[in-house]
C-alpha positions in Angstrom: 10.6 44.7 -24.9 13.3 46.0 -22.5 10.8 46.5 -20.0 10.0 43.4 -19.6 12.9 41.8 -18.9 14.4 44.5 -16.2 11.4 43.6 -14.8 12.0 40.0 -14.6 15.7 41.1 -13.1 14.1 43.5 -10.0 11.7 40.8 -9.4 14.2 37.8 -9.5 16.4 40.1 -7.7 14.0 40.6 -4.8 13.3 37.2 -4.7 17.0 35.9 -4.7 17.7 37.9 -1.5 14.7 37.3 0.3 15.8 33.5 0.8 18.8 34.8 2.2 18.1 37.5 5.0 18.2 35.9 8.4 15.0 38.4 9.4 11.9 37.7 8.6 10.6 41.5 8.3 13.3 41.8 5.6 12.4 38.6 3.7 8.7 39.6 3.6 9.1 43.1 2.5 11.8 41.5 -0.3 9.2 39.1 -1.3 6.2 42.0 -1.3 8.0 44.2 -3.7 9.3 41.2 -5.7 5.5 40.4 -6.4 4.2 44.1 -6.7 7.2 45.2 -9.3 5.6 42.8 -12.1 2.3 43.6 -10.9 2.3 47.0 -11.5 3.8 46.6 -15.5 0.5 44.6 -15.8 -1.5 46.9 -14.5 -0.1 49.8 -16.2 -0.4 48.2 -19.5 -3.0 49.7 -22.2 -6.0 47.6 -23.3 -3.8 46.8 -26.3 -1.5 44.4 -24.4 -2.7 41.5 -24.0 -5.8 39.8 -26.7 -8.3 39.0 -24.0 -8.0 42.6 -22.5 -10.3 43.9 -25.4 -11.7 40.8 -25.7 -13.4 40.8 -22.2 -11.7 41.9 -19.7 -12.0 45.5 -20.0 -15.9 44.7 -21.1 -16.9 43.4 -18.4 -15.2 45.8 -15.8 -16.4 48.4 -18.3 -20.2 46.5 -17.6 -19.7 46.5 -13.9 -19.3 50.1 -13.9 -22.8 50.7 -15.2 -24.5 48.3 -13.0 -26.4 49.0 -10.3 -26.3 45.5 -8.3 -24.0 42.4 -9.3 -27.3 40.3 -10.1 -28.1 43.3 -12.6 -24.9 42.9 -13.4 -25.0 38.8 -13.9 -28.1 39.8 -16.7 -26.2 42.2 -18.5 -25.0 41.4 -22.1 -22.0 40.4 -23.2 -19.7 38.7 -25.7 -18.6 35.1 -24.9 -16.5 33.2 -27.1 -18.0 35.1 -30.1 -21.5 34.5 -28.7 -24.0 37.0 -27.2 -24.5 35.8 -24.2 -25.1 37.6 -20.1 -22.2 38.4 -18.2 -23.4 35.1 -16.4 -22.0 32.9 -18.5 -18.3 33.5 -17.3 -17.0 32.3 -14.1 -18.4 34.0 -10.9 -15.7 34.3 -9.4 -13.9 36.1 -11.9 -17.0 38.4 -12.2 -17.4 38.9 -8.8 -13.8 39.9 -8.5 -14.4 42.3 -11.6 -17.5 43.7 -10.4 -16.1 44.2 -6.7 -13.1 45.9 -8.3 -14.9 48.2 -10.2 -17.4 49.1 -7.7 -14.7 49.7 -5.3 -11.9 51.6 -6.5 -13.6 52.4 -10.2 -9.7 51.7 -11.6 -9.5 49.2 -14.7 -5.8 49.4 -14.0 -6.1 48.2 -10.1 -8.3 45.3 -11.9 -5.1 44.3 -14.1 -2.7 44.9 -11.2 -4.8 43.0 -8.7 -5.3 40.2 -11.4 -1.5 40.0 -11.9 -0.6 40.0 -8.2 -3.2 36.9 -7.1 -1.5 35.1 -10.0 1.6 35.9 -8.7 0.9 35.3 -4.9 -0.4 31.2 -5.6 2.4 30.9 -7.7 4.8 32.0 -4.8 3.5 30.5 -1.8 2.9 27.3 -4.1 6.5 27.2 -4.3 7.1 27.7 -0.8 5.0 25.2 0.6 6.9 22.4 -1.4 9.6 23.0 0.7 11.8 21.4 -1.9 15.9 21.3 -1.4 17.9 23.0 -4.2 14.5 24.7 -5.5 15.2 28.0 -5.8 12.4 30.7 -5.5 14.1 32.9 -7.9 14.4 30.1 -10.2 10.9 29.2 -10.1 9.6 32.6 -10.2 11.9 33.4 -13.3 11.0 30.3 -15.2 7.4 31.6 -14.7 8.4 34.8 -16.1 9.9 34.0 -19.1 7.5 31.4 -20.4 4.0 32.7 -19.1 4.5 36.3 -17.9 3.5 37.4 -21.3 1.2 35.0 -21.6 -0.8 35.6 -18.1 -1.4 39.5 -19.8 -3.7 37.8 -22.2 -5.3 34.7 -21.1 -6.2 36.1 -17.4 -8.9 33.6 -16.2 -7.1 30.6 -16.8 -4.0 31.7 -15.1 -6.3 32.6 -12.1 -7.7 28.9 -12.2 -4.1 27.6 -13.2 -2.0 29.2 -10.3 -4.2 28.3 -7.6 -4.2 24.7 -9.3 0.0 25.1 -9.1 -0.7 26.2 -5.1 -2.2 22.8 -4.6 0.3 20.7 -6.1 1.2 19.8 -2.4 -2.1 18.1 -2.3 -1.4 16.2 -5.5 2.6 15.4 -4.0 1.0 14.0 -0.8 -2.2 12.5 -2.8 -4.5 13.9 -0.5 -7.8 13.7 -3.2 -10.3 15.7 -1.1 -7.8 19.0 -0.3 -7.2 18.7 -3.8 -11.1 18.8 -5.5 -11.5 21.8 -3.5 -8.4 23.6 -4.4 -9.8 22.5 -8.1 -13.7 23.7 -7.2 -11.7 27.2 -6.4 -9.7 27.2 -9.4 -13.0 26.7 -11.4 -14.7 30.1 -10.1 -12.2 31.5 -12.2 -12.1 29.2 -15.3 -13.9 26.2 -15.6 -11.2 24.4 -17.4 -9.5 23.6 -14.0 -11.4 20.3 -13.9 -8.4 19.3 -15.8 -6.3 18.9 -12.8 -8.5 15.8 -11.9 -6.3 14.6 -14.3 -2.7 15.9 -13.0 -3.7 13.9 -9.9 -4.5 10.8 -11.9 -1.0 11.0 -13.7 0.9 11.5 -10.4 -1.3 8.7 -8.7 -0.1 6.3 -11.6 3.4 6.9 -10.8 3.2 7.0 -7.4 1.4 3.4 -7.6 3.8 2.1 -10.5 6.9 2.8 -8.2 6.0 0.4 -5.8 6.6 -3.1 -8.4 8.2 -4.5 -11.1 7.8 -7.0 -13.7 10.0 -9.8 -12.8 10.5 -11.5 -16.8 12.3 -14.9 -14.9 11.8 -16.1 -11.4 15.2 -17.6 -11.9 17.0 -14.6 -12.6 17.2 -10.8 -11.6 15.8 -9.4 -14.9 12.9 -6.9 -14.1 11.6 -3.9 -15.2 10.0 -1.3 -13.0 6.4 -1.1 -13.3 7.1 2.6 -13.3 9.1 3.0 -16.9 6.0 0.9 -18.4 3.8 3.4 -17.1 5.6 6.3 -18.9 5.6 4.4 -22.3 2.0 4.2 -21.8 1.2 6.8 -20.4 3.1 9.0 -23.4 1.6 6.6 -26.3 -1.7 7.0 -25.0 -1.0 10.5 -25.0 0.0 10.7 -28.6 -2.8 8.7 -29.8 -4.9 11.1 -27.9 -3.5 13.9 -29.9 -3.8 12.4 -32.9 -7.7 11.6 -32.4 -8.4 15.0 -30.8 -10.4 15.9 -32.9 -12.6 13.6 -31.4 -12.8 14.7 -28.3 -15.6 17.3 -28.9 -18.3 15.3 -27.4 -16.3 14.7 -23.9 -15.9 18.5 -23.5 -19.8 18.6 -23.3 -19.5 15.7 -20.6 -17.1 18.0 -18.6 -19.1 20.5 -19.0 -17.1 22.3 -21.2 -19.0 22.5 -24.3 -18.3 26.4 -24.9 -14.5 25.6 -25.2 -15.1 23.0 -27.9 -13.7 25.9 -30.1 -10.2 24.9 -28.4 -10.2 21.6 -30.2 -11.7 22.6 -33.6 -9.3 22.7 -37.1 -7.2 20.4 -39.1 -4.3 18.8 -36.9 -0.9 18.4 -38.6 2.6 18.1 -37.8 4.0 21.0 -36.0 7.8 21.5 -37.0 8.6 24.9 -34.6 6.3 23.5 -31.8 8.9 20.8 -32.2 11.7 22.7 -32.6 10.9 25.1 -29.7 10.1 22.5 -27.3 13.0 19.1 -27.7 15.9 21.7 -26.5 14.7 22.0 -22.9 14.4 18.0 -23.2 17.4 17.7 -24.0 18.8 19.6 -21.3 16.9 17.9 -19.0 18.2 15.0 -19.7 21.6 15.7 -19.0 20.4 14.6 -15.3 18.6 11.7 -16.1 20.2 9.6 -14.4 18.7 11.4 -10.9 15.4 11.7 -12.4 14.4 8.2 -12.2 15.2 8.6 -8.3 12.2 9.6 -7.0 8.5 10.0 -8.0 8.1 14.2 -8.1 10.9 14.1 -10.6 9.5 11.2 -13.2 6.5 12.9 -12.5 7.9 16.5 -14.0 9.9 14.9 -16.5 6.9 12.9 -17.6 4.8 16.5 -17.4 7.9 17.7 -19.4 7.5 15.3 -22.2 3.6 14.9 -22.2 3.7 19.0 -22.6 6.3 18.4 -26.0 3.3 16.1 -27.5 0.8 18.3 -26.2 2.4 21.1 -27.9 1.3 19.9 -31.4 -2.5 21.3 -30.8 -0.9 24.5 -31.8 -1.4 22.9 -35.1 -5.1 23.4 -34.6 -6.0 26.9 -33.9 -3.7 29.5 -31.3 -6.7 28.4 -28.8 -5.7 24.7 -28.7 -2.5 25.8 -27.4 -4.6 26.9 -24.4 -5.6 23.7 -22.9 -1.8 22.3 -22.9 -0.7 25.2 -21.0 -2.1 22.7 -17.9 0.5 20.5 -18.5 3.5 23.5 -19.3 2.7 25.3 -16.1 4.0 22.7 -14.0 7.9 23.4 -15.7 7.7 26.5 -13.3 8.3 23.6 -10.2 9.7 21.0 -12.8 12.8 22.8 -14.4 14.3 23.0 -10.7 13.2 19.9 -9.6 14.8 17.9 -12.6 18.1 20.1 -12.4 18.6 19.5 -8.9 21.7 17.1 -8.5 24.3 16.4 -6.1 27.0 17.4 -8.4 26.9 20.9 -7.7 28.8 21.7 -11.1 26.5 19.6 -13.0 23.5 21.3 -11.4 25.2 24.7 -12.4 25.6 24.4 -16.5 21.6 22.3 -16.8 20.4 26.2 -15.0 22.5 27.7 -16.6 21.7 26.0 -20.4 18.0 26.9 -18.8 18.1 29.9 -18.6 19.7 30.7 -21.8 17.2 28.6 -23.4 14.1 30.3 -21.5 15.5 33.6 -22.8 15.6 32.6 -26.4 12.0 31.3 -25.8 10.8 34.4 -24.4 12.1 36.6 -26.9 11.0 34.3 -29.9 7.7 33.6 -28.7 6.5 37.0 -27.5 9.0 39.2 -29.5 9.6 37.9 -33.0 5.9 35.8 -33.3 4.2 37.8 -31.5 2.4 35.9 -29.2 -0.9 36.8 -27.0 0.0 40.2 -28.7 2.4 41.8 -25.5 5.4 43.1 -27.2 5.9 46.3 -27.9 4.5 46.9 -24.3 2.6 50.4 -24.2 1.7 52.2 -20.9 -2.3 53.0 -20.6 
C-alpha cells in the first residue's frame, strides 16, 4: 500500500515544480520523470496486480511471442469475455501495440510500463492544452492518481481509449465535432467503448446551447429561468430513468456495436447505499462553490459530469463490470475537481482542495485497500 502513495508524492512532486521553473529544459525533464516514476510501479508489478493482467493482458503478449507474423497472430486463439474467440476480436490497436512490444523488446514488463506511460502522457498534455487558470497540473494529475491509478492496473484498454478521449476534451470545449470523431475513432483502436464520448459531446453541446436563453414566465415582469438549469433537471432525470431501465438497454449495445459488452449491463439493479455513500461527499464539497459554478459553461458542464457520475454510480449494483461503463463520465473529475474549486476567494479555493484531497485519500484507501478493488493492493513486484 505504501508504495503507492509515495509514488503519487514523487510524481505530484515532479509535477508541482515543473510549472514553476522558468527553463524549459528543467520543466520537461520534471515532467518526464513525473510520468516515468508511476510508470515504472506499473510495469514492475506481477501478473497478480491488476484482474485483467491474467485475464488478457499477459495472454496475449504471451501469444505474440509465439507468432510468427501479426496476421498469424490476429488468427490465434484466445479468451474474450469468457468466449473462445481469435486474438482478432480485441481492438487492433491494442494488439498491434502488444504484438509490436513483444516482438520488439520481448519484455511483458516494458508492455505494462509502456501501457502506463501513454495513459499517463494523454492525460498530461490533455491537461495542458486546456490552458485553464487556477488548474493545477499537480492537482489534476493527483486526482487521477487516487481515483483511477489503481484502477488503470486492471482495466488497461479502456484507460487507453479513455485518456486519449480526456486529450480531446479541447475539441468538445471548443465543439469542434469533426477533430473530435477522430480523436474518438483513435480512442476506439484501443477499446471500442469510446463511441461513448459521442455522447460527452452531446451533453456539453446541450449546455453550451441552453446558456444562450431563458424562459421568460411574464412579459411584464423580470421572472425567467435560464434555459440552462432546465437542461440539468432534464438532463439528470433522464439520466436516472435511464438507470433505472438499464436493463433494457441490451439491444442498443448491439446497435453500437457493442454487443460483446452486453455482460456490462446484465444482473438485478438495486439501490446502492456505499455507491451512495462514497460518492455525495465530493458533491458536497463541490458545492461549497456553487455559487461560481453556474458562471460559465465548462463548470456546469463538470458539475453536471459530477452529478450524472453519482447516479451512474448505482450500476455497481449490477455486476463489478457495470461499474466500467460509468467510469466515462468519472474520468472527467480529473479536469472537473479543479475546474469547480477554482474561485476568486483564494481562501475559499484553499479548504474545497484541501477537503479534496482528504476526501480522494479516504477514497483511495477504501476502494483499493479495504474492498479490494481491480485486485491492486498489496502491490507485489514481478
Amino acid at each position: 500500500m505504501t508504495i503507492y502513495l509515495i509514488i503519487f508524492a514523487i510524481s505530484v512532486i515532479l509535477f508541482f515544480f515543473s510549472e514553476k521553473v522558468k527553463v524549459s529544459f528543467f520543466e520537461r525533464i520534471l515532467v518526464l520523470l513525473g510520468l516515468i516514476a508511476p510508470s515504472l510501479l506499473a510495469g514492475m508489478r506481477s501478473l497478480y496486480v491488476g484482474t485483467d493482467v491474467l485475464t488478457y493482458v499477459y495472454p496475449l503478449f504471451h501469444i505474440a511471442e509465439s507468432s510468427s507474423s501479426y496476421l498469424q497472430y490476429l488468427n490465434m486463439p484466445a479468451l474474450n469475455g469468457g468466449i473462445l474467440q481469435t486474438v482478432s476480436s480485441y481492438e487492433y490497436g491494442y494488439t498491434f501495440l502488444t504484438y509490436v512490444v513483444a516482438k520488439l523488446t520481448g519484455s511483458f514488463q516494458f508492455l505494462q510500463f509502456f501501457i502506463e506511460f501513454f495513459i499517463l502522457s494523454f492525460i498530461y498534455l490533455g491537461i495542458r492544452r486546456l490552458k485553464i487558470d487556477n488548474m493545477p497540473i499537480w492537482f489534476c494529475m493527483l486526482t487521477y492518481y487516487l481515483l483511477f491509478f489503481n484502477n488503470s492496473l486492471n482495466m488497461v484498454r479502456q484507460w487507453m481509449a479513455m485518456s486519449i478521449l480526456l486529450y480531446g476534451f479541447k475539441y468538445i470545449k471548443e465543439q469542434k465535432l469533426t477533430k473530435f470523431i477522430i480523436t474518438i475513432l483513435f480512442a476506439y483502436l484501443f477499446h471500442s467503448t469510446a463511441i461513448i464520448g459521442l455522447l460527452l459531446y452531446l451533453l456539453y453541446w446541450i449546455i453550451k446551447v441552453s446558456s444562450k436563453r431563458s424562459l421568460v414566465f411574464n412579459s411584464y415582469s423580470d421572472n425567467s429561468l435560464s434555459v440552462t438549469a432546465v437542461s440539468f433537471i432534464l438532463l439528470v432525470f433522464f439520466s436516472c430513468a435511464v438507470i433505472l431501465l438499464i436493463n433494457r438497454l441490451y439491444p442498443l449495445l448491439g446497435t453500437l456495436g457493442l454487443s460483446k459488452y452486453s455482460y456490462y449491463l446484465s444482473g438485478d439493479f438495486s439501490f446502492s447505499i456505499n455507491q451512495f455513500i462514497l460518492k455525495v461527499p465530493i458533491l458536497l464539497i463541490i458545492s461549497l462553490n456553487i455559487n461560481e459554478i453556474f458562471k460559465k459553461d465548462s463548470k456546469i458542464y463538470f458539475y453536471l459530469i459530477l452529478v450524472l457520475d453519482v447516479i451512474a454510480s448505482q450500476l455497481a449494483s449490477l455486476s463489478d463490470y457495470s461499474i466500467r461503463m460509468s467510469i466515462y463520465l468519472a474520468m472527467f473529475n480529473i479536469y472537473g475537481y479543479a475546474i469547480l474549486s477554482e474561485s476568486n476567494n483564494r481562501v475559499k479555493m484553499f479548504v474545497i482542495r484541501f477537503l479534496i484531497i482528504i476526501y480522494l485519500l479516504i477514497y483511495w484507501y477504501y476502494t483499493y485497500c479495504v474492498k479490494g478493488n481491480d485486485q491492486t493492493v498489496p502491490y507485489v513486484f514481478f
